[in-house]
N, CA, C and O atoms as a GROMACS GRO file, in nm:
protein
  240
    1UNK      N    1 -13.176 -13.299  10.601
    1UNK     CA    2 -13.310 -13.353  10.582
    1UNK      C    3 -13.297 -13.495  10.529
    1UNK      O    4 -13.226 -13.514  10.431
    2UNK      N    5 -13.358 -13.594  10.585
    2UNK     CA    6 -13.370 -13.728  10.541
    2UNK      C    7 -13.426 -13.746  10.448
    2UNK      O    8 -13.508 -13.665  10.404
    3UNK      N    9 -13.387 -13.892  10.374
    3UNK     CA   10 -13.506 -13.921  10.278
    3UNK      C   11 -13.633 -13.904  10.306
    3UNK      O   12 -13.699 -13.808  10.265
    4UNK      N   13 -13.685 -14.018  10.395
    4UNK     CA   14 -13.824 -14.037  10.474
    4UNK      C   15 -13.876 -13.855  10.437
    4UNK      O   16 -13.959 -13.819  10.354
    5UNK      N   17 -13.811 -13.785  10.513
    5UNK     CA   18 -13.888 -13.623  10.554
    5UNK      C   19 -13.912 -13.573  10.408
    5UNK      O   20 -14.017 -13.518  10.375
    6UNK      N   21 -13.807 -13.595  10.326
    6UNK     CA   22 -13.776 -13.513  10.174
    6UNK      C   23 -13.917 -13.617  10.146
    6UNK      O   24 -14.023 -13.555  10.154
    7UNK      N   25 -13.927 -13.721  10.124
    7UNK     CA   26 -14.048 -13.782  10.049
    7UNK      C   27 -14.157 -13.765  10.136
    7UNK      O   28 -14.246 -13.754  10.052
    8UNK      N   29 -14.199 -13.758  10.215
    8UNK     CA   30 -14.322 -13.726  10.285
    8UNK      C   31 -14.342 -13.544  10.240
    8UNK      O   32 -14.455 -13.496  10.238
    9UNK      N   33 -14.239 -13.470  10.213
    9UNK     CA   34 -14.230 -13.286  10.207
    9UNK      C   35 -14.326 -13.293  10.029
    9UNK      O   36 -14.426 -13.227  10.001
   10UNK      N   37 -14.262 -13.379   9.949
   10UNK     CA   38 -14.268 -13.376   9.838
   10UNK      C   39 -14.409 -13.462   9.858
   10UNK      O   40 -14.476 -13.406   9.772
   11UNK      N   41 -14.485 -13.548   9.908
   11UNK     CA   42 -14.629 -13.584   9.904
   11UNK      C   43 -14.758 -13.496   9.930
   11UNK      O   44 -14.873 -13.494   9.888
   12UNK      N   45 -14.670 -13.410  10.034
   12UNK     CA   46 -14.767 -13.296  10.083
   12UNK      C   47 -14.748 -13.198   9.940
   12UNK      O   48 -14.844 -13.218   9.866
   13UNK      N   49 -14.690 -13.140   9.905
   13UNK     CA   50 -14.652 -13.077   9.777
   13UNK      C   51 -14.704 -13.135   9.665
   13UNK      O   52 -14.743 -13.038   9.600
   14UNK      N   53 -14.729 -13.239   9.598
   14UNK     CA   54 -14.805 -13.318   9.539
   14UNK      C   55 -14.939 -13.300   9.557
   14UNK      O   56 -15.009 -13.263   9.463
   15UNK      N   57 -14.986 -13.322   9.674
   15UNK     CA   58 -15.115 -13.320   9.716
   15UNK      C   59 -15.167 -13.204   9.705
   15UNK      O   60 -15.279 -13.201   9.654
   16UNK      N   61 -15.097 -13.059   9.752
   16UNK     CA   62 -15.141 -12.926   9.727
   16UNK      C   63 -15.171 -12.912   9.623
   16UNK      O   64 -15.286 -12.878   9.596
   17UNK      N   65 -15.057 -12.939   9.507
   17UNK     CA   66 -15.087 -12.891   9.359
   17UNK      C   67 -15.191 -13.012   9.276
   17UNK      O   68 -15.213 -13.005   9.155
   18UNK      N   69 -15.236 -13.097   9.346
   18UNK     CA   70 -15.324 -13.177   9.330
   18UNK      C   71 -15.492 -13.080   9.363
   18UNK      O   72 -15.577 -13.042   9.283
   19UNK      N   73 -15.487 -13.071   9.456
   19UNK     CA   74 -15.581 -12.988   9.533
   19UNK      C   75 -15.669 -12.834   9.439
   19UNK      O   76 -15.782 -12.796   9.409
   20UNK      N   77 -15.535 -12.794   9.425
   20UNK     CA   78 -15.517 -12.652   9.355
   20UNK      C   79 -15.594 -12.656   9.214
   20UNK      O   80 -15.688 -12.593   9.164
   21UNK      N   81 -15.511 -12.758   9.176
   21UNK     CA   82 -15.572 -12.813   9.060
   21UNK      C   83 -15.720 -12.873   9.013
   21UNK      O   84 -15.766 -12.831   8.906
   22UNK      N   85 -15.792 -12.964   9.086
   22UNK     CA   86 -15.885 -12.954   9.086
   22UNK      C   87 -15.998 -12.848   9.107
   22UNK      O   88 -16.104 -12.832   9.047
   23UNK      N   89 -15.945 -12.785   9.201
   23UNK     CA   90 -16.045 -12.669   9.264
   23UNK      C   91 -16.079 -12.579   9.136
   23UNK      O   92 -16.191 -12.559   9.088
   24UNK      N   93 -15.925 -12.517   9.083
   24UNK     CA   94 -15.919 -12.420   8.958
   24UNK      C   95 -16.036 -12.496   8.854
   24UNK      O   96 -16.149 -12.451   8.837
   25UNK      N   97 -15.988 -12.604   8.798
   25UNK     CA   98 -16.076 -12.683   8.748
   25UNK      C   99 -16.238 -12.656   8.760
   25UNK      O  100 -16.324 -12.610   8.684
   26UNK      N  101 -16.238 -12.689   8.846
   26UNK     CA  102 -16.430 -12.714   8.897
   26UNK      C  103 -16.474 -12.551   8.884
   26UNK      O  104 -16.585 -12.503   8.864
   27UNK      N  105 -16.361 -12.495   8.900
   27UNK     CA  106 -16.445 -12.347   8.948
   27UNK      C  107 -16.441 -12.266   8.796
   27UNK      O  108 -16.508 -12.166   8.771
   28UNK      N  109 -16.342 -12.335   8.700
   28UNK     CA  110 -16.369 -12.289   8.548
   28UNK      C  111 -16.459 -12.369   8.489
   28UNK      O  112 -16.458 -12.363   8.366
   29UNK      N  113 -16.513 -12.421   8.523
   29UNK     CA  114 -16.665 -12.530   8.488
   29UNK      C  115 -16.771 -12.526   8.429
   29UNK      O  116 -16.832 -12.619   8.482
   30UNK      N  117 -16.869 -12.463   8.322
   30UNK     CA  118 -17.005 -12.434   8.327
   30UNK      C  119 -17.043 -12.533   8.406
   30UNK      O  120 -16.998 -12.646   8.385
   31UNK      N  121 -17.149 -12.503   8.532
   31UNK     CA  122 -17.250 -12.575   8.537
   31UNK      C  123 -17.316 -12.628   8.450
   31UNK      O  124 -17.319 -12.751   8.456
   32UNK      N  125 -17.387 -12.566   8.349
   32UNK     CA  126 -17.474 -12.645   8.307
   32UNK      C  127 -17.410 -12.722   8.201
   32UNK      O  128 -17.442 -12.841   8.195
   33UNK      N  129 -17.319 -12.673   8.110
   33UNK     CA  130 -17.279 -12.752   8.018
   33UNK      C  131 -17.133 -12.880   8.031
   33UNK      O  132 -17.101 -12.982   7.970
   34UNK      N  133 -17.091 -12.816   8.120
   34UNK     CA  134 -16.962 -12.881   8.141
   34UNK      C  135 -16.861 -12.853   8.113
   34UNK      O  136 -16.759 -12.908   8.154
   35UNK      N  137 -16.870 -12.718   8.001
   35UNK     CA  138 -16.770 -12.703   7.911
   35UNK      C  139 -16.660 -12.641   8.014
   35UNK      O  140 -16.695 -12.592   8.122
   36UNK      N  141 -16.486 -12.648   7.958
   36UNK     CA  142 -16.433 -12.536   8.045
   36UNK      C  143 -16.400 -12.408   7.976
   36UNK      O  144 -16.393 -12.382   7.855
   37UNK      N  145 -16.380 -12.324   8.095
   37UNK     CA  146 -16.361 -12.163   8.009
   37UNK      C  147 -16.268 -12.201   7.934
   37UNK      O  148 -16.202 -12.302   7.960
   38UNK      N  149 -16.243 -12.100   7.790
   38UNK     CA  150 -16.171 -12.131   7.701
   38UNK      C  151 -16.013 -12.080   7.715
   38UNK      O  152 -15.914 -12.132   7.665
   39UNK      N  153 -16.022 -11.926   7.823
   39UNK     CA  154 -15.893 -11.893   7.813
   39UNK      C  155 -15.804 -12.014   7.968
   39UNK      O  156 -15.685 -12.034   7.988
   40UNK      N  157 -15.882 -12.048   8.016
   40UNK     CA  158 -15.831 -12.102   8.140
   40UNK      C  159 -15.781 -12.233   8.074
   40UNK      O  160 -15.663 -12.269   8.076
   41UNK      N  161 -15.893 -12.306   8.010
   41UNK     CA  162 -15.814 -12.438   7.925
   41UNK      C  163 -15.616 -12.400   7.879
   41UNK      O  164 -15.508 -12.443   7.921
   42UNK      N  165 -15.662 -12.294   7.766
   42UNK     CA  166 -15.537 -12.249   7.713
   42UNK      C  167 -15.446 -12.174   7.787
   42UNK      O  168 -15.350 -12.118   7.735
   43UNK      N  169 -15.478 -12.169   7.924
   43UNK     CA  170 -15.395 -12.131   8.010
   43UNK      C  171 -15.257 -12.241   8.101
   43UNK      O  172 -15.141 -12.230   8.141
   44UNK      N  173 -15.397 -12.370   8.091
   44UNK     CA  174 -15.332 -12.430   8.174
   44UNK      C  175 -15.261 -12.513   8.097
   44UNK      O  176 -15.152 -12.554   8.138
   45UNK      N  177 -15.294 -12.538   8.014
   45UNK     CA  178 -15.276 -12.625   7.838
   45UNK      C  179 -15.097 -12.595   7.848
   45UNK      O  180 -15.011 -12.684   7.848
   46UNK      N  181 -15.069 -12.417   7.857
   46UNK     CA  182 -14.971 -12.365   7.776
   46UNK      C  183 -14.819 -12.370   7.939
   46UNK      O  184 -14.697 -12.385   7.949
   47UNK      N  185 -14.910 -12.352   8.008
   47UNK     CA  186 -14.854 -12.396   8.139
   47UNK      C  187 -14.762 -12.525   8.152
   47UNK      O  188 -14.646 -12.542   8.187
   48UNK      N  189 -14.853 -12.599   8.113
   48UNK     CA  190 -14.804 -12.798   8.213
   48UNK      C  191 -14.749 -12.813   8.071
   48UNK      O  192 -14.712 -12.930   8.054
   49UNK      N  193 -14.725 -12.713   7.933
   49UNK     CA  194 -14.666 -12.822   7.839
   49UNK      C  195 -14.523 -12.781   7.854
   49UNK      O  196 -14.427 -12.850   7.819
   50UNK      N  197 -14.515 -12.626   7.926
   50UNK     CA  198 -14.417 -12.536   7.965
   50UNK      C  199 -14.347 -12.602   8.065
   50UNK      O  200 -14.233 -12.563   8.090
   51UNK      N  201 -14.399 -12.702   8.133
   51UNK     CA  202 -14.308 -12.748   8.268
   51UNK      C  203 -14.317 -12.640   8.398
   51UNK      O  204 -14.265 -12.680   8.502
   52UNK      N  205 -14.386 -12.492   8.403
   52UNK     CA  206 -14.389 -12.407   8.482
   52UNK      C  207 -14.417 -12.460   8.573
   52UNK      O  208 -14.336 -12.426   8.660
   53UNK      N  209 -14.524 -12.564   8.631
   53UNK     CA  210 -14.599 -12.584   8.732
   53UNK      C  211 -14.486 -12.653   8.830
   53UNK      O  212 -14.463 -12.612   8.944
   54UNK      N  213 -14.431 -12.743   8.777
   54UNK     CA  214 -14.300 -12.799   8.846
   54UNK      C  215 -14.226 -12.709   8.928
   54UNK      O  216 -14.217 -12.742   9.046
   55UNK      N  217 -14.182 -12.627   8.901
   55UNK     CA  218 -14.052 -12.529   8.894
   55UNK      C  219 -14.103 -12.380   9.011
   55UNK      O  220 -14.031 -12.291   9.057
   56UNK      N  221 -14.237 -12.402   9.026
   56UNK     CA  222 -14.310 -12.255   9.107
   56UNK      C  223 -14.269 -12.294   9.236
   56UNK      O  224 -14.270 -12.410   9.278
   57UNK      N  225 -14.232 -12.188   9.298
   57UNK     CA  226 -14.203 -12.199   9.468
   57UNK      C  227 -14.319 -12.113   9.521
   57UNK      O  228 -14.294 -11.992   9.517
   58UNK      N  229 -14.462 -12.151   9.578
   58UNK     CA  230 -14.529 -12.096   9.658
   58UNK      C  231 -14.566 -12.155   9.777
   58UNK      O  232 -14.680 -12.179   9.818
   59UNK      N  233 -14.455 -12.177   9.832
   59UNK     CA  234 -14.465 -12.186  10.001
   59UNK      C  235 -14.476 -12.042  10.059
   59UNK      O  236 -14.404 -11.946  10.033
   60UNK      N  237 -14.606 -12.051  10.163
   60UNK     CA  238 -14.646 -11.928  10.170
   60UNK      C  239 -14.637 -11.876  10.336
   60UNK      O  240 -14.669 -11.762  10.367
   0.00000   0.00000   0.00000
């Protein structure tokens, strides 16, 4: 695998967990207040300080 392919593999991969991320986001949301759910905050909080998100293989 080339550079070029390895960095274009890893943009698309970026972009997913970009994607993912927002969506989760918006969809733990109050409408009306804005606030986010509290266990999902401390979910994701305990996650990205963990480095987990890096390290997951879900090619599906």
């Amino acid at each position: 695998m080339g550079t070029a392919s390895m960095a274009a593999s890893m943009q698309k991969d970026t972009f997913g967990a970009q994607l993912v991320t927002k969506t989760l986001d918006y969809m733990n949301q109050n409408q009306f207040t804005g606030a986010t759910n509290a266990d999902y905050d401390f979910q994701t909080k305990v996650l990205s300080a963990a480095g987990i998100g890096g390290h997951l293989n879900i090619n599906v």
